[in-house]
N, C-alpha and C positions, 0 to 999 in steps of 0.2 A: 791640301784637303781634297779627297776622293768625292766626287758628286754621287747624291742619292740616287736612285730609282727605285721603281716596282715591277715587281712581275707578277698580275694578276691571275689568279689559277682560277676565276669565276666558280666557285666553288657553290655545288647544290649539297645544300642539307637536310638534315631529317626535319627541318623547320622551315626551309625555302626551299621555292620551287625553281625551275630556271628562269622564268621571268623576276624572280627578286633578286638571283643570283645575279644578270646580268643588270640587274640596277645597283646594285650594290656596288658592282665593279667602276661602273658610272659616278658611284655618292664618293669611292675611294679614288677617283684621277679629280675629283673638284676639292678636295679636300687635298690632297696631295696637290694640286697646286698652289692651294693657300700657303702649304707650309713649306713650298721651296723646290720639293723633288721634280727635278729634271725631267724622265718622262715615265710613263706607265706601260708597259706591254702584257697583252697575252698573247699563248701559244697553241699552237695546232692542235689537238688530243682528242682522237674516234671514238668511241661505242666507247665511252666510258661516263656512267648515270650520273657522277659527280662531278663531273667539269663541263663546263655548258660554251665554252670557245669554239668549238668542231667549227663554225663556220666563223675564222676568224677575222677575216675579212670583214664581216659586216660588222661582228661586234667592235671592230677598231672603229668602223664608223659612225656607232650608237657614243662610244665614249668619246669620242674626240666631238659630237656635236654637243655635248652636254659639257665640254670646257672651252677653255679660251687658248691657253699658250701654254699647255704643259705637251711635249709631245709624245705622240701616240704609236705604239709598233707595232710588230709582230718579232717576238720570242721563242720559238720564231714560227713560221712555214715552213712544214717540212718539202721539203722542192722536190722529190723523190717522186711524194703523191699527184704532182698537175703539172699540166705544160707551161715552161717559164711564159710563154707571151700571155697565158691568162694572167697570171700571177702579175704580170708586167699592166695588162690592162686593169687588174682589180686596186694595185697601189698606187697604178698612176692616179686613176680617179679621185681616188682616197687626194691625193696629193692636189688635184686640182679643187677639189673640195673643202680642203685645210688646208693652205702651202706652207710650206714649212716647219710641220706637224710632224710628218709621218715618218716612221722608222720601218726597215724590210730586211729582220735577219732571218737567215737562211738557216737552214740544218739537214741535213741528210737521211736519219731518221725517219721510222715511218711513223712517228709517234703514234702506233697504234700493235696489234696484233696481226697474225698473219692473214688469219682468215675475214678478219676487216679489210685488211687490204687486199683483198679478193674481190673485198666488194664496193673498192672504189676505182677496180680496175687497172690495179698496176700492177708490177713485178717485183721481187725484190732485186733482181738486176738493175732495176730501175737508178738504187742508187749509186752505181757505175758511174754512171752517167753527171754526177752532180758539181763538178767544178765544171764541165762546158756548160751546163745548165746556169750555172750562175752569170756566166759571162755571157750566155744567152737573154737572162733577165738585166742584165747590167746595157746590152744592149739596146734593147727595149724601149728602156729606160731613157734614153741617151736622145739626144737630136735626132730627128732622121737625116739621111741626106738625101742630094737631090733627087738622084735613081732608084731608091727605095723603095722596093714593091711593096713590100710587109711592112703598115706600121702599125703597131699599139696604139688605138686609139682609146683616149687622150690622153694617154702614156707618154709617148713620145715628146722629151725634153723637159720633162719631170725633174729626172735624175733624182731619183728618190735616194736618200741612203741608204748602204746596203752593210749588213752585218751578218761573219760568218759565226756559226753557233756549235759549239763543239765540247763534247766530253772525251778528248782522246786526243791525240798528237796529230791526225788526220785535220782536224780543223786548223790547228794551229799552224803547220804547214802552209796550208790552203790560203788561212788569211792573209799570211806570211807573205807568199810569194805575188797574192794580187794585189797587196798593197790597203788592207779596208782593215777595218774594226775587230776585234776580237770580243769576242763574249765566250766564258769556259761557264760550263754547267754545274760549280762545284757543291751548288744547293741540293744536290744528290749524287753525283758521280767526283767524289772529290781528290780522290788520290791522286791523280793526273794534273791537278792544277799546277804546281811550281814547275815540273816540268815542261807545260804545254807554254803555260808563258812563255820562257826563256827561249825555246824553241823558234815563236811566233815572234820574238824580237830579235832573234837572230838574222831569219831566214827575212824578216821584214823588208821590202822594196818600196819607196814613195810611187804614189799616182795620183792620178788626178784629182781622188776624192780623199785621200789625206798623205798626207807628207812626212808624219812619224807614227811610230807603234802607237796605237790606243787599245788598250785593257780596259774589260768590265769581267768582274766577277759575282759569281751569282751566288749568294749567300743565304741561308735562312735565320732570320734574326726575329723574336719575339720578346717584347718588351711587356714589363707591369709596372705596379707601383713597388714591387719586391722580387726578390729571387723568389720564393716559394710560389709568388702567384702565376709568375710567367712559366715557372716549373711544369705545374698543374695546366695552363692555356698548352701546351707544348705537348700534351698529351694526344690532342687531337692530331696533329704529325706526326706524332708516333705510332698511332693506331691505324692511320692512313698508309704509312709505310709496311707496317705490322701484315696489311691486309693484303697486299701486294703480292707476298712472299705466300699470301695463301691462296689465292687466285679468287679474290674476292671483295674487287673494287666494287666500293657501293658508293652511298652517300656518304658526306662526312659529319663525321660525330662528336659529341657535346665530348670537352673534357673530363677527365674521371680523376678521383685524386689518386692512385698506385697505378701506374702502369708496368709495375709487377706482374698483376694480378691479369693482363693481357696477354702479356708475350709469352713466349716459352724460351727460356737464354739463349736457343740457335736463334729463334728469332729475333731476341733483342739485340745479338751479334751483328746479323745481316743489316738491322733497320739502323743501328747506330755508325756502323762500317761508311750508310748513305749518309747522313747523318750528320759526321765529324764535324763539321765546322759550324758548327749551327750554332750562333750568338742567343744566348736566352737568360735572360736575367732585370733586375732594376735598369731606371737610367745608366748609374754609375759603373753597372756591371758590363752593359752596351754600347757604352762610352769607349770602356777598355777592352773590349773584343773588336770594337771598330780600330781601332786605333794600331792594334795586333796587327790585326790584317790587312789593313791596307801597309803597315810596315815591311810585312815578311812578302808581299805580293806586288808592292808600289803600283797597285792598279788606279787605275784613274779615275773607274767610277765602279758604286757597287749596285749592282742590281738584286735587289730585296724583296723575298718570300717572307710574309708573315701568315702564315696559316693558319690563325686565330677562327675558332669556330663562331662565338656569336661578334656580329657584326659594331655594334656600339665597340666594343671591345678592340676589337681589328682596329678602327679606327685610332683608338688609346694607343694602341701599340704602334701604329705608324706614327702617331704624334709624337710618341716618346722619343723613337728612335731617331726622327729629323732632329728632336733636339739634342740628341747626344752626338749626333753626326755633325752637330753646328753649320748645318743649313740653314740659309736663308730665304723668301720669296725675292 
């Protein structure tokens, strides 16, 4: 049985603002611990009015003080954007703060636009640079030694864990050969996932921080009490993606019942292309899309986007899905 997770998108709506957004994401890691899931992440994402993570660092540390033992990540940093030793000093803390909490994956990515990343200062050469950077954060991380001029404070001997996060053969390599966790992004970039696995368990080498391949794949799955209702809740990620393609990331939006009447078919092509594997239906339905997939992927744990617009709801829908994933607390 593949372990649960979440990936929190702290999503802002036309009905919450970002301070409910980022409590929401707080009500969903205390509930999500009741019901068993492993741990909750959110992800780095700039100048965009409906994700409220940009600084994810502190939000990992708004949710992780409002739980007990569920733990808490990032899905990741994009490492591109800052220099590994802050990054190194912002998880250690996290870490000393919560020990045995915290998760630190990594991605290359500038999860944002170009001319935002003008104005956080970086280049896109930058991400050149991102496997010595990891191992620069991995460092960090690590004990100092005796002679150590530089160290991360209170970083140093954390040893946070580190996860490489990838939509492409590029990560999976990478994980591959330093020996850490695999997370594929195939809750939007999904064509690449059975290739990237097998890749990443080829090329796999034991280290210190684990000893055999470990797979998460990242999935969007939205649960009701029927196909047709979770149909209708799934509209709201469609429309999100929908907007994407039109250069017109806003808030996110109440479900509609035709998302016909949204797209134009190049665009329901492109939004469904991201798309593909998105589990959406009843218990029974979520039961047997899990089931699928963790078959054809033998991944180990899945990491879950449920992008349900109002929040009572979201909640429904992660309850349903632990129980079809036959998770336990």
């Amino acid at each position: 049985m593949a372990a649960l997770s979440i990936l929190d998108l702290v999503r802002v709506t036309q009905e919450t603002d970002a301070r409910g957004a980022l409590y929401n994401a707080r009500d969903v890691a205390v509930h999500a611990e009741a019901w068993g899931y492993r741990r909750i992440w959110v992800a780095e994402h700039h100048n965009m009015a409906g994700i409220a993570s940009a600084a994810t660092s502190v939000v990992i540390g708004h949710i992780a003080a409002g739980t007990k033992t569920i733990r808490v990540g990032a899905g990741g940093i994009m490492l591109p954007n800052h220099a590994p030793y802050v990054i190194a000093e912002q998880f250690g803390t996290l870490a000393r703060l919560f020990p045995d909490r915290i998760d630190l994956g990594l991605g290359r990515a500038p999860g944002t636009d170009q001319l935002t990343l003008r104005a956080l200062r970086r280049t896109p050469e930058a991400a050149e640079n991102f496997p010595q950077d990891v191992l620069e954060v991995q460092a960090f991380l690590a004990e100092a030694g005796p002679n150590q001029r530089i160290q991360a404070v209170p970083a140093a001997g954390t040893d946070v864990p580190l996860w490489i996060l990838g939509s492409s053969n590029f990560g999976a390599m990478l994980a591959g050969e330093l020996g850490l966790p695999y997370a594929f992004a195939s809750h939007f970039a999904p064509e690449l996932l059975i290739q990237a696995l097998q890749i990443y368990r080829a090329r796999f080498k034991p280290s210190e921080q684990l000893d055999r391949p470990y797979t998460m794949v990242g999935v969007n799955i939205i649960a009701a009490e029927t196909d047709a209702e979770a149909r209708r809740l799934a509209t709201t990620q469609q429309m999100s993606f929908t907007n994407i393609f039109r250069g017109a990331r806003g808030l996110s939006q109440p479900p509609i019942d035709d998302i016909e009447t949204y797209w134009s078919p190049s665009e329901k092509v492109q939004a469904m292309r991201m798309l593909a594997r998105s589990i959406i239906g009843s218990p029974e339905t979520v039961r047997a899309g899990i089931d699928a997939l963790v078959a054809e992927t033998g991944a180990d744990e899945l990491m879950i986007v449920s992008d349900v617009y109002d929040h009572q709801k979201r909640l429904r829908s992660f309850e349903l899905i632990a129980q079809a994933g036959g998770i336990t607390p």
